[in-house]
Each structure stands twice: as C-alpha cells, then as structure tokens.
C-alpha positions in Angstrom: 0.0 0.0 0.0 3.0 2.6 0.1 3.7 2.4 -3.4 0.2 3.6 -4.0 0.5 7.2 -2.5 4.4 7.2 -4.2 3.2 6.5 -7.2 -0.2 9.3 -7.0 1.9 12.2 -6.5 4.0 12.1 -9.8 1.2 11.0 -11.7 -0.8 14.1 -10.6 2.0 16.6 -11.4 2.3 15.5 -14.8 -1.2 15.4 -15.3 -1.4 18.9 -14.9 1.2 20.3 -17.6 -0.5 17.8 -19.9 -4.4 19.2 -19.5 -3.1 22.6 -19.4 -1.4 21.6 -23.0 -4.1 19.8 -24.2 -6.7 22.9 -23.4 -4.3 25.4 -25.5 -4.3 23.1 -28.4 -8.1 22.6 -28.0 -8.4 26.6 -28.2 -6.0 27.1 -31.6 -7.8 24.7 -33.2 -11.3 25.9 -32.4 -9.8 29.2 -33.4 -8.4 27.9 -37.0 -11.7 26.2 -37.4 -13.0 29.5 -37.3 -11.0 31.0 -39.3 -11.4 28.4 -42.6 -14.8 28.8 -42.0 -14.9 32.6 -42.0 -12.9 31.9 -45.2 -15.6 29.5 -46.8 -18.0 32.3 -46.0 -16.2 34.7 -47.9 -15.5 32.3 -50.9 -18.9 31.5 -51.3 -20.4 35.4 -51.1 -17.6 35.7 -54.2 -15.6 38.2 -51.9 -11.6 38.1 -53.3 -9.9 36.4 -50.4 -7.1 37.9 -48.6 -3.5 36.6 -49.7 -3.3 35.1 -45.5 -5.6 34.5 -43.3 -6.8 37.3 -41.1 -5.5 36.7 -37.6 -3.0 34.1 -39.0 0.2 34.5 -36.8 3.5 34.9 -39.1 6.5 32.7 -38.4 9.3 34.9 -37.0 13.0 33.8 -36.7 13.1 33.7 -32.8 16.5 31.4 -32.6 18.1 34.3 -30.4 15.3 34.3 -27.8 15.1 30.9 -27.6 18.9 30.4 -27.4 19.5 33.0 -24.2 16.4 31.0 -22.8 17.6 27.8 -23.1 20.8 28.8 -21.7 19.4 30.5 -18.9 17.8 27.8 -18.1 20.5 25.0 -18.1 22.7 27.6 -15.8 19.7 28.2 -13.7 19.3 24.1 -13.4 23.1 23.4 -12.7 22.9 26.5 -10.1 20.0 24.5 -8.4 21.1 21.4 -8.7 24.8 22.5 -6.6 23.2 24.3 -3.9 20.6 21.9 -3.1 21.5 20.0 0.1 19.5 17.3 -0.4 20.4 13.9 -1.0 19.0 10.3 -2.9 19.4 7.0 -2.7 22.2 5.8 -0.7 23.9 9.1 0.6 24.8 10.6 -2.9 24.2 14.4 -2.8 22.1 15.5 -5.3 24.9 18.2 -6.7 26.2 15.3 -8.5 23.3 16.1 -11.1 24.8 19.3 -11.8 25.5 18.4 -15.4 21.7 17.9 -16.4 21.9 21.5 -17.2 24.9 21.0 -19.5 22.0 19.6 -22.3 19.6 22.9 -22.4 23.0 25.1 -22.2 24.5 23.3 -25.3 21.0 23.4 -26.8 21.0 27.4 -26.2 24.4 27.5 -28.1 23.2 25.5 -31.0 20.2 28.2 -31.8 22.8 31.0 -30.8 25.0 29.8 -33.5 22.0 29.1 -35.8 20.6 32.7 -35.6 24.4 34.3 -36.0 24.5 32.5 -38.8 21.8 33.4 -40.5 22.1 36.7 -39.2 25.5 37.2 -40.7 24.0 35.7 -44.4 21.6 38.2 -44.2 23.6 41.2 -43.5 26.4 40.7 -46.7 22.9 40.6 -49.2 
C-alpha cells in the first residue's frame, strides 16, 4: 500500500502540464476552425480572399530568444542542482546532477549559433 500514495503524487503533477497543454491546443484549433470557416463564407459570397488569413500568426526567426532561454535555463538548473542539500538513494548528494543543465546550455548555443549564422547571411545581401 506505500507504493500507492508514491506512485499518486508524480502521476498528478504530470497530469497537470499535460491538461493545461491539451486545453491550449483545443483553443488554436477551435480558433483555425474559425477562421477556414470565416474563409468558406467569404468564398462562397464571391468576396476576393485575402492573400493570409486574417488573424494568422507569421513565423518569425526567434533562434536568439530561444537560445539565451535555453541557456538561462541550463545555468539556472546546474545552479539549483549545486546548492541543493539534499540527498537520494544511498547518501549521494544530489549536486552530482549538476550536469543535467549541460543539455539545455548546449542546446541554447546550438540556436545561438544558428541565428548568428543566419544573421551574418543576411547582413552581406
């Protein structure tokens, strides 16, 4: 009966991310749906349709924003991770975890390096 109550408490807090994921999907679709079918009104009142669809969102080139994220985030997680004093299974302090952060950090540097180059293409045309 104790693995019951261990096994609950995870299960709940990834429950939540996911319904709160699954709600904002549930929205942009309804949204879209909404859209075409303001679009199917207009094509069959013979209005000329826009070139994009009104309230469409534009895909912007965000790879800086998301590279200083990530790697605030990885330094933020290996920060946390050090000063922590607790410990798991069998007396090993959890600072030895410290180098989970290494992944989002090296992620961060990827787009970093992804939006300077791109950036620098740009600049010589």
């Amino acid at each position: 009966m104790d693995v019951l109550p261990m096994l609950m408490i995870p299960a709940l807090l990834m429950l939540a991310p996911v319904l709160i994921t699954a709600l904002v999907l549930r929205y942009r679709r309804t949204r879209a749906e909404m859209r075409y079918q303001f679009m199917l009104k207009l094509a069959e009142t013979g209005t000329a349709l826009p070139a994009t669809l009104p309230g469409e969102a534009t895909v912007q080139a965000c790879d800086r924003r998301r590279g200083l994220v990530l790697m605030a985030g990885g330094l933020g997680l290996s920060a946390t991770l050090l000063v922590l004093p607790l410990q798991y299974h069998h007396g090993h302090p959890l600072a030895e975890l410290w180098g989970l952060g290494i992944l989002p950090v090296a992620l961060g540097l990827g787009y970093l390096g992804n939006w300077y180059l791109t950036h620098r293409g740009s600049a010589r045309e």
